[in-house]
C-alpha positions in Angstrom: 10.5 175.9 129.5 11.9 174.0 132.1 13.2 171.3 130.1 15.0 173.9 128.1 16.5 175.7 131.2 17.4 171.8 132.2 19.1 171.1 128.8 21.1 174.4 128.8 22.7 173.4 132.4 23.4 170.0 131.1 25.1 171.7 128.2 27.1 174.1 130.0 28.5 171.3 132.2 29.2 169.4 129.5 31.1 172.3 127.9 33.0 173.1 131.0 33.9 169.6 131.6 35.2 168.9 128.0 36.8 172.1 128.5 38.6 171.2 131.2 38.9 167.5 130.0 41.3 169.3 127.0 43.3 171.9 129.3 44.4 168.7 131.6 45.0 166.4 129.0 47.1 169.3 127.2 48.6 169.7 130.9 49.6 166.4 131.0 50.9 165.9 127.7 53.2 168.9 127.9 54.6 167.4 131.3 55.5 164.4 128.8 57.5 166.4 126.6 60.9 165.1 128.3 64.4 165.2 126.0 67.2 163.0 127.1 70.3 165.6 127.4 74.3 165.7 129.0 75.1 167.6 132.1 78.5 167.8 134.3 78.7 165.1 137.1 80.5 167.4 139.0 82.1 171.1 138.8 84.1 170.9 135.4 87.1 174.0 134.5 87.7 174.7 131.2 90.1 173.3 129.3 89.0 169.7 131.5 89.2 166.5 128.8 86.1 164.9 129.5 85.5 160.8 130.8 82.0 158.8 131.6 82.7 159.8 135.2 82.2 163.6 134.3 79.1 163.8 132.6 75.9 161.9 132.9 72.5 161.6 131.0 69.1 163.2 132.5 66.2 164.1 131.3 64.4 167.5 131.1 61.4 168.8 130.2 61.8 170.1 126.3 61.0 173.8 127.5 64.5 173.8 129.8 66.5 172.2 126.8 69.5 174.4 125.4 70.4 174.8 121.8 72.5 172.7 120.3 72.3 170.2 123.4 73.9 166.7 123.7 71.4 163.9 124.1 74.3 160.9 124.3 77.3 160.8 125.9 79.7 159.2 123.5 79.9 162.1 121.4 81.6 164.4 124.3 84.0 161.7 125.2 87.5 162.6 124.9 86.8 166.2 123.8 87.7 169.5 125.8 85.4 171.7 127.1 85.7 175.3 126.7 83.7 176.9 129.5 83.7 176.4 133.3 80.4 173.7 134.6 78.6 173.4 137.4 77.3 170.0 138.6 74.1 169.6 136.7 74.7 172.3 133.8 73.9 170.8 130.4 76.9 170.5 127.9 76.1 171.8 124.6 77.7 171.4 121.4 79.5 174.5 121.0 80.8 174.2 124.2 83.0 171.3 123.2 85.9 170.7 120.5 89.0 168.6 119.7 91.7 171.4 120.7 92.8 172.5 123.4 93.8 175.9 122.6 90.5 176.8 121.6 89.1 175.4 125.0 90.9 178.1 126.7 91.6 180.8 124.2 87.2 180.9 125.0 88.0 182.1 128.7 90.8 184.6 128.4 89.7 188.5 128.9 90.2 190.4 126.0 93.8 191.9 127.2 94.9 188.6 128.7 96.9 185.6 127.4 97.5 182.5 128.2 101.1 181.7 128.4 103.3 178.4 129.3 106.4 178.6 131.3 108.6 175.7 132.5 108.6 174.9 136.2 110.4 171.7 137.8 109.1 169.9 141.4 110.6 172.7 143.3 109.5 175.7 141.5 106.0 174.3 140.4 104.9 173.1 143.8 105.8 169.2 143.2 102.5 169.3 140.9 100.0 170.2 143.8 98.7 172.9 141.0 95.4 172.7 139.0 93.4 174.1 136.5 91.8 177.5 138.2 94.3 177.7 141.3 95.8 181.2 141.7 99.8 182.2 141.7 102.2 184.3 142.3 105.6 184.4 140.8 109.3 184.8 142.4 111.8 185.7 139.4 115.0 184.3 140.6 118.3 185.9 138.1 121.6 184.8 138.8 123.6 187.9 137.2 126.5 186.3 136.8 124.8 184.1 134.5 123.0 186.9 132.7 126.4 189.0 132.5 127.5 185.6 130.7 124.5 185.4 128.5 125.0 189.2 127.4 129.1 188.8 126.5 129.7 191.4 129.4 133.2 190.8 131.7 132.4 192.3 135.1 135.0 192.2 137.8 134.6 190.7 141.1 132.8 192.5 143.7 134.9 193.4 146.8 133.7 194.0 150.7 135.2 194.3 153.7 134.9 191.4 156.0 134.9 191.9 160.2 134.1 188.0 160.8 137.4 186.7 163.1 139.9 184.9 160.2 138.2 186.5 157.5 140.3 188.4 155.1 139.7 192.0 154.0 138.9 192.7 150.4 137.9 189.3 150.0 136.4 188.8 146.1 132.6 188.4 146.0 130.8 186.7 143.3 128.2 188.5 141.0 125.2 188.5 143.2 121.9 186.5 142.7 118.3 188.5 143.5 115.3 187.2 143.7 111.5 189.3 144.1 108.1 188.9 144.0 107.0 190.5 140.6 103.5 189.1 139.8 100.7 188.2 141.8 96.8 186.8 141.2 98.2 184.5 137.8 95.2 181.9 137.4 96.6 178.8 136.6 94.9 177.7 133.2 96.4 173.9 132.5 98.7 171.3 134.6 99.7 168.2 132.4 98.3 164.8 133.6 102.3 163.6 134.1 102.7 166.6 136.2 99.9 166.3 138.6 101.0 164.9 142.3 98.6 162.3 143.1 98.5 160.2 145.8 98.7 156.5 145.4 95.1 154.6 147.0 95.3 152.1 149.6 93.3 148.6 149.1 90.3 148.5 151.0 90.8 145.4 152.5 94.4 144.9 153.0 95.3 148.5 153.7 98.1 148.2 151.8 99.0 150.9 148.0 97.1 149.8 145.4 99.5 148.9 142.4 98.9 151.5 140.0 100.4 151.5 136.5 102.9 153.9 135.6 101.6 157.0 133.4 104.3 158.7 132.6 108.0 158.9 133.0 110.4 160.3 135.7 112.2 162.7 134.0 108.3 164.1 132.9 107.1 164.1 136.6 110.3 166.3 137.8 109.8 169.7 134.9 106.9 170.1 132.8 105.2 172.9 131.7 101.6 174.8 133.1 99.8 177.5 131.3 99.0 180.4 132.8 96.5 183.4 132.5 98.7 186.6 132.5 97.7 190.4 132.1 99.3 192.4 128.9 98.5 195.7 131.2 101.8 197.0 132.3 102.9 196.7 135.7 105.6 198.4 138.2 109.3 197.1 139.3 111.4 198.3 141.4 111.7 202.0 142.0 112.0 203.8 145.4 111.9 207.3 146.6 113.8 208.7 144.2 114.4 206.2 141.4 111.0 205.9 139.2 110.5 202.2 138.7 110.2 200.3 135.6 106.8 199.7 133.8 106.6 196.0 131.7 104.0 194.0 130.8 103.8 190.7 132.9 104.3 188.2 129.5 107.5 189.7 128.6 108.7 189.8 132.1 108.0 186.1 132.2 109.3 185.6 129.1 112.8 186.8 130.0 112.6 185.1 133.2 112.2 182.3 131.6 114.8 182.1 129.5 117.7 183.6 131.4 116.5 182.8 134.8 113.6 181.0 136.9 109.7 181.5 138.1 109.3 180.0 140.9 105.0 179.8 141.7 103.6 180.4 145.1 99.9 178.9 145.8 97.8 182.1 147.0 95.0 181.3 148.9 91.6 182.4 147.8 91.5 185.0 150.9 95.1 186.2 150.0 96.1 189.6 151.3 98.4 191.4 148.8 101.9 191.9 150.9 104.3 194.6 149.4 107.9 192.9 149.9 111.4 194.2 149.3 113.3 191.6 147.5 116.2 189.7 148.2 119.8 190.3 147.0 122.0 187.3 148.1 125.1 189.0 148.5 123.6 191.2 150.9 122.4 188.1 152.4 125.7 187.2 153.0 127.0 190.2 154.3 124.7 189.9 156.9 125.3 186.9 157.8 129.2 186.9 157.9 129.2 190.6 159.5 130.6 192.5 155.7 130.9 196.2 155.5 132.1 198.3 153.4 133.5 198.6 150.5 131.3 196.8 147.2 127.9 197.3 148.5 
């Protein structure tokens, strides 16, 4: 009776170790499960053409693998990528493509688009911008020009002049005005020959590195860069007694655009939203010369 009472104990170590025997071994072979897959170097925006120094191989258990993944990284060289990566966030096929358009058309809001408008060094920040900056935009119109562009004749402006030797009556020029009409614009993409970059120094000399030229002058001083602008409507001018004007922010660019200029200002990412009054240039001048009268 004994020896049976023995043999059972025996057997129900025996059990309980092969028992456990399995569950490690099954432990241990699921920690083996490992897949090879691409993640970003670095923070990525979309839209960004991707090179060997943005993504790199590593390998995860199968469990934490994404659909669709990349295991290589020769087949994501050269393509766009069409959603914003953190450093270590796998890259997945679907998140990847040949055009660039479809890179971003994949971030836009629903009743956003992206549009281009043409900047030069002064007006686009000498190329300081980059994909996912924020701006605002100053619409500069010369209305002498625009009376031009619309076949109108407008006489000039007259004002009465109290600066010592100036004459009365004097003619004034069609005025130019300039205001602050959009804010919060996310900047979507800066061409590569429109980015400012600064030129290394040699480690050991301490002297610029000679770097080969990428792209022309004339394409360094006006390019292009896409933005991400709001259909809603928004609000010009107006004041106490004058409703203002409702537009929506791509056709306002648009026409600023073509028969005047944007000029982008950088906003911080703390930026505090300033109301401001606009400029009129010929006022400007009447101020500074000491005009009254007459004209204004």
């Amino acid at each position: 009776m004994q020896g049976l009472r023995r043999f059972g104990s025996w057997l129900i170590v025996a059990v309980l170790f092969l028992a456990t025997l399995v569950l490690v071994g099954g432990f241990f072979w699921q920690m083996t499960d490992t897949r090879p897959v691409i993640v970003a170097r670095h923070g990525l925006l979309a839209g960004t053409r991707l090179t060997a120094e943005d993504v790199e191989v590593r390998t995860l258990h199968a469990s934490a693998v994404l659909p669709a993944a990349v295991d290589a990284v020769e087949p994501v060289l050269g393509q766009l990528l069409s959603v914003p990566r953190l450093a270590g966030d796998q890259i997945t096929q679907d998140m990847i493509g040949d055009q660039a358009v479809a890179g971003i058309a994949t971030t836009l809001p629903r009743d956003h688009r992206a549009m281009a408008i043409r900047v030069t060094q002064e007006t686009g920040l000498a190329g300081v911008l980059r994909a996912g900056d924020s701006v605002s935009v100053i619409a500069i119109i010369d209305t002498n020009t625009l009376h031009e562009a619309l076949g109108l004749r407008v006489p000039p402006l007259t004002a009465t002049v109290n600066a010592p030797g100036a004459q009365p009556g004097a003619g004034v020029a069609p005025e130019t005005v300039s205001r602050l009409v959009l804010t919060d614009l996310k900047v979507l993409l800066v061409p590569q020959s429109f980015r400012y970059e600064e030129v290394p120094l040699d480690e050991e000399t301490g002297d610029m590195s000679v770097m080969s030229a990428r792209t022309t002058a004339s394409a360094q001083a006006t390019s292009v860069v896409v933005l991400d602008v709001p259909l809603v409507p928004i609000a010009i001018g107006g004041s106490a007694t004058v409703s203002p004007t409702l537009v929506s922010a791509p056709e306002l660019l648009a026409l600023v655009n073509a028969r005047g200029m944007a000029h982008l200002l950088l906003q911080p990412t703390d930026r505090v939203l300033v109301e401001t009054p606009g400029l009129n240039l010929l006022d400007l001048v009447a101020d500074i010369l000491g005009w009254t009268g007459g004209g204004r």
